[in-house]
DRENMI-590915 format. One record per residue: residue number from 0; residue in one letter; chain; x, y, z of N, C-alpha, C in turn. Coordinates in steps of 0.2 Angstrom, whole numbers, plus 5000, padded with zeros to 4 digits. Each point is the difference from the previous one (the first is absolute). Example, Ala and Ser with C-alpha at 12.3 -4.5 7.8 and 13.67 -1.06 7.14 Angstrom:
<nodes>
{n = 0; res = a; chain = A; n_px = 5066; n_py = 4972; n_pz = 5039; ca_px = 4996; ca_py = 5006; ca_pz = 5000; c_px = 5004; c_py = 5006; c_pz = 5000}
{n = 1; res = s; chain = A; n_px = 4998; n_py = 5005; n_pz = 4996; ca_px = 5004; ca_py = 5006; ca_pz = 5001; c_px = 4996; c_py = 5005; c_pz = 5003}
</nodes>
This chain:
<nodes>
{n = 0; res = x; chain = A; n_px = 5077; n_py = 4606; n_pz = 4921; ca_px = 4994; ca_py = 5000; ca_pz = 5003; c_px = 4999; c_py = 4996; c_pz = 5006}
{n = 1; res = x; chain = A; n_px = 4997; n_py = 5002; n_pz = 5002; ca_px = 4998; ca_py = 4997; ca_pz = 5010; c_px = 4991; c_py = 4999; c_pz = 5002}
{n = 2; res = x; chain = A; n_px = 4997; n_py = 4994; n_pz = 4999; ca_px = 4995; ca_py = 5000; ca_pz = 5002; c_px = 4999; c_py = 4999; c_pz = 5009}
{n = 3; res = x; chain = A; n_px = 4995; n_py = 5003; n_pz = 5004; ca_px = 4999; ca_py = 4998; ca_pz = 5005; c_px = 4992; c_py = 4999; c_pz = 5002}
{n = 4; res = x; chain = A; n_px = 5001; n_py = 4996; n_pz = 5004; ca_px = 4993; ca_py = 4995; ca_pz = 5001; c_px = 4997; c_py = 4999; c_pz = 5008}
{n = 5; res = x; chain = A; n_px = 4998; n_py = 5005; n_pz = 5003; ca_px = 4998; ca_py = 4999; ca_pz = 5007; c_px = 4994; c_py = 4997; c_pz = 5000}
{n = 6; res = x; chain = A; n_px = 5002; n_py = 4998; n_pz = 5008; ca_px = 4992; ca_py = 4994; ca_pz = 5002; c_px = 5002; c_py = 5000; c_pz = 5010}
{n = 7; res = x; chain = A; n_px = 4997; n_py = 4997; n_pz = 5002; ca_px = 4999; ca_py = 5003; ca_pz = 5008; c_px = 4996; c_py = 5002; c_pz = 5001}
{n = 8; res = x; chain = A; n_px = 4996; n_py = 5006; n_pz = 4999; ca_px = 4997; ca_py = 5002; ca_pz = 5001; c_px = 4991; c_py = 4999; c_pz = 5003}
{n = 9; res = x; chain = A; n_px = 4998; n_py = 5006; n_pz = 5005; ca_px = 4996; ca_py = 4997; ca_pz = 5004; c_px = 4995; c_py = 5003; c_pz = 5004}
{n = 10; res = x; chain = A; n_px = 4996; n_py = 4998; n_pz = 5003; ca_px = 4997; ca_py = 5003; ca_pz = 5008; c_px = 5003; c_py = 4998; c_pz = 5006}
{n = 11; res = x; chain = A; n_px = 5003; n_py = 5001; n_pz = 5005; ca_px = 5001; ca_py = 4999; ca_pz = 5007; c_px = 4996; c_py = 5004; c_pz = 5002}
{n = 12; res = x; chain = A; n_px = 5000; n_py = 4997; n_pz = 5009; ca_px = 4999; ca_py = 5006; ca_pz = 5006; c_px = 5006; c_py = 5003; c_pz = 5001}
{n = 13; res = x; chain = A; n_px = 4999; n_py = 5005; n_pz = 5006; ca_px = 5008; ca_py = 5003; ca_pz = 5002; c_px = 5003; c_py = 4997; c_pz = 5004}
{n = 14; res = x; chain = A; n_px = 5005; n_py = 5000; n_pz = 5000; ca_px = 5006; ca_py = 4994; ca_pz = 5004; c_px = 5001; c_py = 4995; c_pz = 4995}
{n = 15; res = x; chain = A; n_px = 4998; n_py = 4999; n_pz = 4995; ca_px = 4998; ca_py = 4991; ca_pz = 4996; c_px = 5008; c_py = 5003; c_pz = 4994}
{n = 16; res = x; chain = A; n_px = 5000; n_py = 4993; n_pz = 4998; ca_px = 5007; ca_py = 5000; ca_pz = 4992; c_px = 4999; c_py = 4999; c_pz = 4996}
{n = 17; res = x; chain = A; n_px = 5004; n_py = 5003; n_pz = 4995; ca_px = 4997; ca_py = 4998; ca_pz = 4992; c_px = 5008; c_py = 4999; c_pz = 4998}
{n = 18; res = x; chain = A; n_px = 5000; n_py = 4999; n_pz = 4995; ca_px = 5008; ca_py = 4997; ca_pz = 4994; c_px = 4999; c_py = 5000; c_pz = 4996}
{n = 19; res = x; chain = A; n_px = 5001; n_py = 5008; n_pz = 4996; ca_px = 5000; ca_py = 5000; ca_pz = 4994; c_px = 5006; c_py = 4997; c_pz = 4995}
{n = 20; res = x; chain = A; n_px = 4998; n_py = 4997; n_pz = 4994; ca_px = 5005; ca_py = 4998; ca_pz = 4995; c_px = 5001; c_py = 5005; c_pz = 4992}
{n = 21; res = x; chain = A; n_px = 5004; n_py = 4998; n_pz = 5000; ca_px = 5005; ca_py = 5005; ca_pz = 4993; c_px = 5000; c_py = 4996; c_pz = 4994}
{n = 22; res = x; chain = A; n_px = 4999; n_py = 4995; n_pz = 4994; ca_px = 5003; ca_py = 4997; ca_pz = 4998; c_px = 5003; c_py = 5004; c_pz = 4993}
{n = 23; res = x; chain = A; n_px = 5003; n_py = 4999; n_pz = 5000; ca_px = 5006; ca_py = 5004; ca_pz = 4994; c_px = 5001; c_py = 4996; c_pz = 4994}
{n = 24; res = x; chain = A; n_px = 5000; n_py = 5004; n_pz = 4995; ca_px = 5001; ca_py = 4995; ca_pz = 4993; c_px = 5003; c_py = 5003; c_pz = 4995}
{n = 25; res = x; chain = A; n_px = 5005; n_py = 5000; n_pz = 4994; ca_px = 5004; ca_py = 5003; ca_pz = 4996; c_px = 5007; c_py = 5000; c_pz = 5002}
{n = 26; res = x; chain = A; n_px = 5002; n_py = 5007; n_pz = 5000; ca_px = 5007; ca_py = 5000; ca_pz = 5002; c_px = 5001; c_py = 5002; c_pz = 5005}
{n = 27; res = x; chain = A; n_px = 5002; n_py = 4996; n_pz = 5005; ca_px = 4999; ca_py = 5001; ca_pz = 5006; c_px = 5008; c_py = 5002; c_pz = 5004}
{n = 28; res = x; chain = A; n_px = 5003; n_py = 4996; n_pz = 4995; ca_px = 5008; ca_py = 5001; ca_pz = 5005; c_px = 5004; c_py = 5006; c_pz = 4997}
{n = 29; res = x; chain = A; n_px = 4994; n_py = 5003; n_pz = 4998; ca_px = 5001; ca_py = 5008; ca_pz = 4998; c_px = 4999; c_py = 5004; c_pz = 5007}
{n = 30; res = x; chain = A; n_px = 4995; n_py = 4998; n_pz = 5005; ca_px = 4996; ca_py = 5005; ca_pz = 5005; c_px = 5006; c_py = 5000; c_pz = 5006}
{n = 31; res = x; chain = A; n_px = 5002; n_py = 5007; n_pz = 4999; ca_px = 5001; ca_py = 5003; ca_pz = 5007; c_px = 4998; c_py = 5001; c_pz = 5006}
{n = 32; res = x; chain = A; n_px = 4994; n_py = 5002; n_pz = 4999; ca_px = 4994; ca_py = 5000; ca_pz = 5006; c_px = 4994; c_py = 4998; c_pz = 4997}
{n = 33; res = x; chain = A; n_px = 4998; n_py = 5000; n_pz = 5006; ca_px = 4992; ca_py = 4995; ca_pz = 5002; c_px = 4997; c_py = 5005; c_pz = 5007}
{n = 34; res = x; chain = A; n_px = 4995; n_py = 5002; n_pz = 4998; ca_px = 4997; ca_py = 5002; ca_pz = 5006; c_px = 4992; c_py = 5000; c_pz = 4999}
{n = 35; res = x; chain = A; n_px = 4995; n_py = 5001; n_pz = 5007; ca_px = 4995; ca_py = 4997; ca_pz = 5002; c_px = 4995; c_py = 5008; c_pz = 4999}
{n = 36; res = x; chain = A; n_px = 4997; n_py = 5003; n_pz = 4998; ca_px = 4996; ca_py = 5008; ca_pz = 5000; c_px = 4995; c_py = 4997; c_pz = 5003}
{n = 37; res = x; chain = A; n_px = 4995; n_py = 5006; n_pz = 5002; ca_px = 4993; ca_py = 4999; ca_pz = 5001; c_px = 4998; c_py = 5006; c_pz = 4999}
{n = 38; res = x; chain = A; n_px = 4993; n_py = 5002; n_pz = 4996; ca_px = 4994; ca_py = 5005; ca_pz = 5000; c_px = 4994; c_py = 5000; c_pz = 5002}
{n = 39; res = x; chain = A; n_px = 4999; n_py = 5002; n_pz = 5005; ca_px = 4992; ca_py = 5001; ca_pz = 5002; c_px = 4997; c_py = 5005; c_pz = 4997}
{n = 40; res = x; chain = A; n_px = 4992; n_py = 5001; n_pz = 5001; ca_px = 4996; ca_py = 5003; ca_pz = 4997; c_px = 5002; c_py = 5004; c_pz = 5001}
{n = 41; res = x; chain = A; n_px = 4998; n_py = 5007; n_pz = 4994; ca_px = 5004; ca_py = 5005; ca_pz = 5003; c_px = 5006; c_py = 5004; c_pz = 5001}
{n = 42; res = x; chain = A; n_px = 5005; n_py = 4995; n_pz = 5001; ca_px = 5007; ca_py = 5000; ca_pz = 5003; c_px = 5006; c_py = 5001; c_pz = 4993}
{n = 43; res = x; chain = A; n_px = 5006; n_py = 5002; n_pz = 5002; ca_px = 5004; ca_py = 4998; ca_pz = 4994; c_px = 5002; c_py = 4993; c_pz = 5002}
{n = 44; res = x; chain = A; n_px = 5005; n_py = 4996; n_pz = 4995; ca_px = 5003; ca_py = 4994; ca_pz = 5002; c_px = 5005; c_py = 5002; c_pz = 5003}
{n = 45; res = x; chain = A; n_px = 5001; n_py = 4995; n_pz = 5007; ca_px = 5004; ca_py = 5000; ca_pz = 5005; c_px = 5008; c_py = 4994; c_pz = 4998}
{n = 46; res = x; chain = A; n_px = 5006; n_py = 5002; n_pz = 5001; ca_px = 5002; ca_py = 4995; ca_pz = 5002; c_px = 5000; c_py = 4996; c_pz = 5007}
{n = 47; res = x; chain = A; n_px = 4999; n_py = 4995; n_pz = 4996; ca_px = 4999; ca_py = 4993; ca_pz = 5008; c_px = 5008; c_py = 4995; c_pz = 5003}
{n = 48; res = x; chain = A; n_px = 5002; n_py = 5001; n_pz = 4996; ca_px = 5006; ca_py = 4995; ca_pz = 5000; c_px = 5005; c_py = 4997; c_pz = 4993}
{n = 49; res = x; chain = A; n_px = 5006; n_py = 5001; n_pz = 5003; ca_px = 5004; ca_py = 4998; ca_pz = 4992; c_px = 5007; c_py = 4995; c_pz = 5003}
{n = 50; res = x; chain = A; n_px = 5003; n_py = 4999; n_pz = 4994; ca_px = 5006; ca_py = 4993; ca_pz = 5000; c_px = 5003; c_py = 5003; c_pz = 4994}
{n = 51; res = x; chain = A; n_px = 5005; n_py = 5001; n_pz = 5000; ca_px = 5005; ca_py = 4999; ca_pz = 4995; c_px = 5004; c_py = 4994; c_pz = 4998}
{n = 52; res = x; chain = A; n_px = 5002; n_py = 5001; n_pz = 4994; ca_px = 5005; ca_py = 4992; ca_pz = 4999; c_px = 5007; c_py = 4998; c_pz = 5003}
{n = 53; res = x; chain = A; n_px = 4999; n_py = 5004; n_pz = 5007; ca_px = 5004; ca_py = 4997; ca_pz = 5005; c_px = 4998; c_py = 4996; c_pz = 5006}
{n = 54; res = x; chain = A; n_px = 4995; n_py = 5003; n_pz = 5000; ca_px = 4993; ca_py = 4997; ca_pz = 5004; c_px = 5000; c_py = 5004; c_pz = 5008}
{n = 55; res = x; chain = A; n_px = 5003; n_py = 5007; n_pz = 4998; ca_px = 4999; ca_py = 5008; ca_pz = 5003; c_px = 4990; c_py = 5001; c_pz = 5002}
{n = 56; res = x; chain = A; n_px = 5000; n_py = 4999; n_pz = 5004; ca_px = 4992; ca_py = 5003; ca_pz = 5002; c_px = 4999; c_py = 5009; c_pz = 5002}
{n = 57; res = x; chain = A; n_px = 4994; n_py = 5000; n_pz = 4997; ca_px = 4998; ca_py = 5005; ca_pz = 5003; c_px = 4994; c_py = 5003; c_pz = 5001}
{n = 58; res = x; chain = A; n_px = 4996; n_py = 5002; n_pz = 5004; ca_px = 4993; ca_py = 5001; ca_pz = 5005; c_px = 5000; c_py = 5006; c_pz = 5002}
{n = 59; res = x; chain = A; n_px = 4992; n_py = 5000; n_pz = 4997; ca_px = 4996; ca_py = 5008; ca_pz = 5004; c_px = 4999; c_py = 4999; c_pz = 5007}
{n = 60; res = x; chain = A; n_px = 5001; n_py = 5007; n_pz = 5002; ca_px = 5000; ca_py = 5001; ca_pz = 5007; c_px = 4995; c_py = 4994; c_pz = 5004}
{n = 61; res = x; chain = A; n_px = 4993; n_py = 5005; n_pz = 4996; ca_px = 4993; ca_py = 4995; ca_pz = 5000; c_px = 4998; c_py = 4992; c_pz = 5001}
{n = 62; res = x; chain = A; n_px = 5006; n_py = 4994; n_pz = 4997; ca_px = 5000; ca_py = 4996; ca_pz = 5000; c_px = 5006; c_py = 4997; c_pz = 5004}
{n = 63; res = x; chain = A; n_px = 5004; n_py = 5002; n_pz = 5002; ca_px = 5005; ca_py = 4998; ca_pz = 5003; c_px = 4999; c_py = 4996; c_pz = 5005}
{n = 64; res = x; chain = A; n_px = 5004; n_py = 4993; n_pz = 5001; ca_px = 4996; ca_py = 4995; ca_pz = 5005; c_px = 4997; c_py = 4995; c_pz = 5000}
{n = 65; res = x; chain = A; n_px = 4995; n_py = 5002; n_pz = 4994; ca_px = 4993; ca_py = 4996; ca_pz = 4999; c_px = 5000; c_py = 4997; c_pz = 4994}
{n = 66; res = x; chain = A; n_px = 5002; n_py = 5003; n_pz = 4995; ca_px = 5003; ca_py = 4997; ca_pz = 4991; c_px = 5007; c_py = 4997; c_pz = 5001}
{n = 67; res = x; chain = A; n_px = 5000; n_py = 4997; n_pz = 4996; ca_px = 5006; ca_py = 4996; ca_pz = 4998; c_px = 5000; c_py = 4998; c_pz = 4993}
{n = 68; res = x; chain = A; n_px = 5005; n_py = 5004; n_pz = 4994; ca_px = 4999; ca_py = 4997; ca_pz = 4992; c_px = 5006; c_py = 4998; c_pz = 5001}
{n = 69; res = x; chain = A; n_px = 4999; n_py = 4995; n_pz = 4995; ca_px = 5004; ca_py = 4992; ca_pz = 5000; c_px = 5002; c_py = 5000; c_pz = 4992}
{n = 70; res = x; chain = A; n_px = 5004; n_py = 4996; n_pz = 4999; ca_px = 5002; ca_py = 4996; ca_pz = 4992; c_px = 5001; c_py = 4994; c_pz = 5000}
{n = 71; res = x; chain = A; n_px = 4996; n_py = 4996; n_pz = 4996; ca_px = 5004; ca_py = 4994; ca_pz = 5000; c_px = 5002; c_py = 5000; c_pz = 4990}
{n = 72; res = x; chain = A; n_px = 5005; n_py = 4999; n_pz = 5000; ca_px = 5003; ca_py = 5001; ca_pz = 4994; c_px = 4999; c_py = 4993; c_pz = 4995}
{n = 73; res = x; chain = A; n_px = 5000; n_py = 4994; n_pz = 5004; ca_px = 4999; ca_py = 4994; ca_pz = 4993; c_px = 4992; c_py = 5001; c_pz = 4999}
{n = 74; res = x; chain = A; n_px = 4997; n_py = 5004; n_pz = 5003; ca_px = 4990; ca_py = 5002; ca_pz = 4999; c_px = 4999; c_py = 5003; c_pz = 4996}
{n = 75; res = x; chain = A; n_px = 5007; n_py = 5003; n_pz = 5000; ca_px = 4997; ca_py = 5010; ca_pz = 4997; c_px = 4996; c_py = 5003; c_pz = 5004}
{n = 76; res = x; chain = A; n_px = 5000; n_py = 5000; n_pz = 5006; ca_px = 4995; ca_py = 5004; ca_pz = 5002; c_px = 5000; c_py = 5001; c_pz = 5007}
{n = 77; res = x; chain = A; n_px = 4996; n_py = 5008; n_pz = 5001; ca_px = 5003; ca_py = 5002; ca_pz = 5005; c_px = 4992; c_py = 5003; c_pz = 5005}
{n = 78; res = x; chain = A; n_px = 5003; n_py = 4999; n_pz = 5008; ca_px = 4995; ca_py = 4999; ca_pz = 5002; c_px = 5000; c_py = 5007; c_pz = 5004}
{n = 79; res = x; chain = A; n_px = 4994; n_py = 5002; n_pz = 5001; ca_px = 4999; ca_py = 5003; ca_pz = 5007; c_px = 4995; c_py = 4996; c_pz = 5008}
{n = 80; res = x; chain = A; n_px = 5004; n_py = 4999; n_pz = 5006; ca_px = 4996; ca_py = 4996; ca_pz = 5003; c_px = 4997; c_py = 5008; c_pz = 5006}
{n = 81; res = x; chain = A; n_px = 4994; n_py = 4999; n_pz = 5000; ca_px = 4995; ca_py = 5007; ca_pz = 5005; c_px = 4998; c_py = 4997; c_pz = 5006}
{n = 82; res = x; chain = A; n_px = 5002; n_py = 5002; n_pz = 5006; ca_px = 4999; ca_py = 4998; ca_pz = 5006; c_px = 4995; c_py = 5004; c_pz = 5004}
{n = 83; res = x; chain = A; n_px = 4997; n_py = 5000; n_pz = 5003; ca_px = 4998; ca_py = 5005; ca_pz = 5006; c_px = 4995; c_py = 5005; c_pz = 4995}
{n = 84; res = x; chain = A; n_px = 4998; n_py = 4998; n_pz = 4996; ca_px = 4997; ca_py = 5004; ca_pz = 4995; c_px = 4994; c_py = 5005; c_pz = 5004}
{n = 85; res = x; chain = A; n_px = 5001; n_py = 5007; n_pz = 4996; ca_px = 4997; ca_py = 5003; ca_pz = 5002; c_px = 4993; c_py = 5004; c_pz = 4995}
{n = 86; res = x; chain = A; n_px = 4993; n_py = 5004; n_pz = 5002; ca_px = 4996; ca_py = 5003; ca_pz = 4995; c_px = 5005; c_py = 5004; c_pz = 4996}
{n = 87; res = x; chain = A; n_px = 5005; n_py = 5004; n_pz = 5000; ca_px = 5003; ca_py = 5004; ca_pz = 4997; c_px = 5006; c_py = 4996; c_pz = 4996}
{n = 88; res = x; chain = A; n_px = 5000; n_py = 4994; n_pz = 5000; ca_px = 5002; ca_py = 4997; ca_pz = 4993; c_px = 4995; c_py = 4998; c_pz = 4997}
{n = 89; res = x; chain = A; n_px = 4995; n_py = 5000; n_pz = 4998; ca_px = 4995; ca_py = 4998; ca_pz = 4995; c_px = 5002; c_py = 5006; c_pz = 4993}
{n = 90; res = x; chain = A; n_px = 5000; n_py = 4997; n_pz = 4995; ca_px = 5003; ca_py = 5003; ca_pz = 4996; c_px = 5002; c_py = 4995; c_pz = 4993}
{n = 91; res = x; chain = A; n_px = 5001; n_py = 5003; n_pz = 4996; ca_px = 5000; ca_py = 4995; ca_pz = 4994; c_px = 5009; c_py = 4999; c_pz = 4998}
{n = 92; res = x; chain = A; n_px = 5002; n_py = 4995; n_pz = 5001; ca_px = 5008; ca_py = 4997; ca_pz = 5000; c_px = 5006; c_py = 4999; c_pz = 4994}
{n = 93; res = x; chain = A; n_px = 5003; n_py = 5002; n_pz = 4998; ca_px = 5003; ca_py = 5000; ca_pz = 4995; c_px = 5007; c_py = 4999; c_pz = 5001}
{n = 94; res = x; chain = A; n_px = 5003; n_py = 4996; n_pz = 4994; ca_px = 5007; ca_py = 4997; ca_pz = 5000; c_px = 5000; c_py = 5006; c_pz = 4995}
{n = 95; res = x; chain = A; n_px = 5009; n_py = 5000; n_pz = 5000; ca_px = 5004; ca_py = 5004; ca_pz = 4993; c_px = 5006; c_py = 4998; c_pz = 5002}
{n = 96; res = x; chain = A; n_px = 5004; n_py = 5001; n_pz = 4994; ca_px = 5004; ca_py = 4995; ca_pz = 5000; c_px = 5006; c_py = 5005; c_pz = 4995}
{n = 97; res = x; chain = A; n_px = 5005; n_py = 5000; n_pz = 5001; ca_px = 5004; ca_py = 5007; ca_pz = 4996; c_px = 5008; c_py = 4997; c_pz = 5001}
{n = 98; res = x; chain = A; n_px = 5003; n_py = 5002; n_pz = 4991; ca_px = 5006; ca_py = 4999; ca_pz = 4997; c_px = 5005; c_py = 5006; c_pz = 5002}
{n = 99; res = x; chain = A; n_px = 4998; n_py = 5004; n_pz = 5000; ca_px = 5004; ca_py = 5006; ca_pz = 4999; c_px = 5005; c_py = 5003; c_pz = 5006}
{n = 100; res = x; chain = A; n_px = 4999; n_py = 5003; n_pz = 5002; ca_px = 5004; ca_py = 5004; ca_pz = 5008; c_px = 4994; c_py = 5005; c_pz = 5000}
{n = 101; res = x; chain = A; n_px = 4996; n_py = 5000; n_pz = 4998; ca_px = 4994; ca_py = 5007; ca_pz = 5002; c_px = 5000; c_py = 4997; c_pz = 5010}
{n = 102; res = x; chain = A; n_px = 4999; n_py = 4993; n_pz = 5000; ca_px = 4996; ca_py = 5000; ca_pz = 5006; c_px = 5008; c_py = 5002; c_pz = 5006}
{n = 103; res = x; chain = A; n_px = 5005; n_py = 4998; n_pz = 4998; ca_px = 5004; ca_py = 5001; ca_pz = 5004; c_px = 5003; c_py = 5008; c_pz = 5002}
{n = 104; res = x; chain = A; n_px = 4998; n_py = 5005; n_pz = 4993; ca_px = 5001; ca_py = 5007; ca_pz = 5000; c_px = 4995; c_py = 5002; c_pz = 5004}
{n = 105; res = x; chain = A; n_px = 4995; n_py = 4999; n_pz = 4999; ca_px = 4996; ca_py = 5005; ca_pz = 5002; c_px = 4995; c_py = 4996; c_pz = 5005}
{n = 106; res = x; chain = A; n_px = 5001; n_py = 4996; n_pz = 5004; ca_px = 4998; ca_py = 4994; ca_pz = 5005; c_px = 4996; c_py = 4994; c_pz = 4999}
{n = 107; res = x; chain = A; n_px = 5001; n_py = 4995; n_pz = 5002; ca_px = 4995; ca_py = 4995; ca_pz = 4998; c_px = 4995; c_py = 4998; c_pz = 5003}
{n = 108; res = x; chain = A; n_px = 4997; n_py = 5007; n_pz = 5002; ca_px = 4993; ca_py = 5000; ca_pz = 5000; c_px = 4995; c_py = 5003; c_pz = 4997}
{n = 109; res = x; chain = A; n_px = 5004; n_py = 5006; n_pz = 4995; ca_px = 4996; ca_py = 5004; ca_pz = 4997; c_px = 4999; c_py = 4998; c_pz = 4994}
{n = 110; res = x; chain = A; n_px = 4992; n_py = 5000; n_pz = 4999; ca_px = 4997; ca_py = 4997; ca_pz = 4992; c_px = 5005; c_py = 5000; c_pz = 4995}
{n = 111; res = x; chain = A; n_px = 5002; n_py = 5006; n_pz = 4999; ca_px = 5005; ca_py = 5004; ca_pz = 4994; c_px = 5004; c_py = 4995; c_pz = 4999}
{n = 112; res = x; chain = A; n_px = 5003; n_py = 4996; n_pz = 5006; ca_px = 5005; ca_py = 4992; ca_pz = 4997; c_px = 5001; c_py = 4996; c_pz = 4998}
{n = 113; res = x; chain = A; n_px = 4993; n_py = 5002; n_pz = 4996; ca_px = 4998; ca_py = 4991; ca_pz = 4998; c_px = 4997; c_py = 5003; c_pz = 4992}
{n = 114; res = x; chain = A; n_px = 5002; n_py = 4993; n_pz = 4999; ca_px = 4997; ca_py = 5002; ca_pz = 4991; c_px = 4995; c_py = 4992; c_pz = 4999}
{n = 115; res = x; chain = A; n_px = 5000; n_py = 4996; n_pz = 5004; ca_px = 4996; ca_py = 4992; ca_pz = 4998; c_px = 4995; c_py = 5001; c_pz = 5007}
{n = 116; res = x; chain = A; n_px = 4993; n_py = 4998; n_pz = 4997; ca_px = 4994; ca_py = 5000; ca_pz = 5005; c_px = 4997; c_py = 4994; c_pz = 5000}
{n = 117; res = x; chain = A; n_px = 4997; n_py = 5001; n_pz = 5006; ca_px = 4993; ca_py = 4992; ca_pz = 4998; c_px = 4994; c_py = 5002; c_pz = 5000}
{n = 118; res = x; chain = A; n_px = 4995; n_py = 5000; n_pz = 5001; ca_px = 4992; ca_py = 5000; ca_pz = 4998; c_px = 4999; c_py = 5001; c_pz = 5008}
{n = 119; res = x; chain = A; n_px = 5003; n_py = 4997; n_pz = 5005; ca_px = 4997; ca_py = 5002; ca_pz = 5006; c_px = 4996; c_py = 4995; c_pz = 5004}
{n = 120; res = x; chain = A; n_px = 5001; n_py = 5001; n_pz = 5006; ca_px = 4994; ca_py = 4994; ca_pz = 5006; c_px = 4998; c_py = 5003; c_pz = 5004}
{n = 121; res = x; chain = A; n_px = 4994; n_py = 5000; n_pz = 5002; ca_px = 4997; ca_py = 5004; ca_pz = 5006; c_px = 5002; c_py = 4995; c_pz = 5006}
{n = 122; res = x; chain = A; n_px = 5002; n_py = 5002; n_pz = 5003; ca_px = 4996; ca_py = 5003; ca_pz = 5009; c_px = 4997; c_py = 5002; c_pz = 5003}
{n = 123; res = x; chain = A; n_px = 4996; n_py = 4997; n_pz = 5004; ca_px = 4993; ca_py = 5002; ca_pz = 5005; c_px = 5004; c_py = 5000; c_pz = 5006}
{n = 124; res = x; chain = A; n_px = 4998; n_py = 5004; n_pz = 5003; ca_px = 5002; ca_py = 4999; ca_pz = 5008; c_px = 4996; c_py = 5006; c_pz = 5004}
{n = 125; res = x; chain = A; n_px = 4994; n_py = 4993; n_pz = 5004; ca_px = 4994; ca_py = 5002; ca_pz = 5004; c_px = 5002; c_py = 5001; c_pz = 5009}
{n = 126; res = x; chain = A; n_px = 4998; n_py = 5005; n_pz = 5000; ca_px = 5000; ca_py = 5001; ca_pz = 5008; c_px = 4995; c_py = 4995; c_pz = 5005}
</nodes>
């Protein structure tokens, strides 16, 4: 079992940063992947960003440039840093965190590859 525990979360203007954090608890040197989702209202969950236990990244088109997920591993925890933020990432934030090879088969940005979740951080981002 893998617990995850987000926080960061926020209101900016546009152009403004946030850094969200992951913290992770249980078995954790079990996790293959670590990735960042998001859903807005309306919307299905996006992937936003992911890391593997190699420390292999990878980013939606839509965020490329402006996010950066990070790990520091003696923390557990892993970050997303949001630059340049824009109204079209307002959305509510989500870590998952995954043992198996779903994420590497079937990409590590689609939901399907995760089995461990967190509760979620909101993002504002005003024009």
């Amino acid at each position: 079992q893998v617990q995850l525990v987000e926080s960061g979360g926020g209101s900016v203007q546009a152009g403004g940063s946030l850094r969200l954090s992951c913290a992770a608890f249980g078995h954790i040197l079990s996790i293959s992947y670590l990735g960042w989702f998001r859903q807005a209202p309306g919307k299905e969950r996006e992937g936003v960003a992911a890391i593997d236990s190699d420390g292999s990244t990878s980013y939606a088109d839509s965020v490329k440039g402006r996010f950066t997920i990070s790990q520091d591993n003696a923390k557990n925890t892993l970050y997303l840093q949001m630059n340049s933020l824009k109204p079209e990432d307002s959305a509510m934030y989500y870590c998952a965190a995954d043992y198996r090879t779903s994420a590497k088969l079937i990409g590590p940005l689609r939901v399907a590859g995760y089995i461990y979740w967190g509760q979620g951080t909101q993002v504002t981002v005003s024009s």
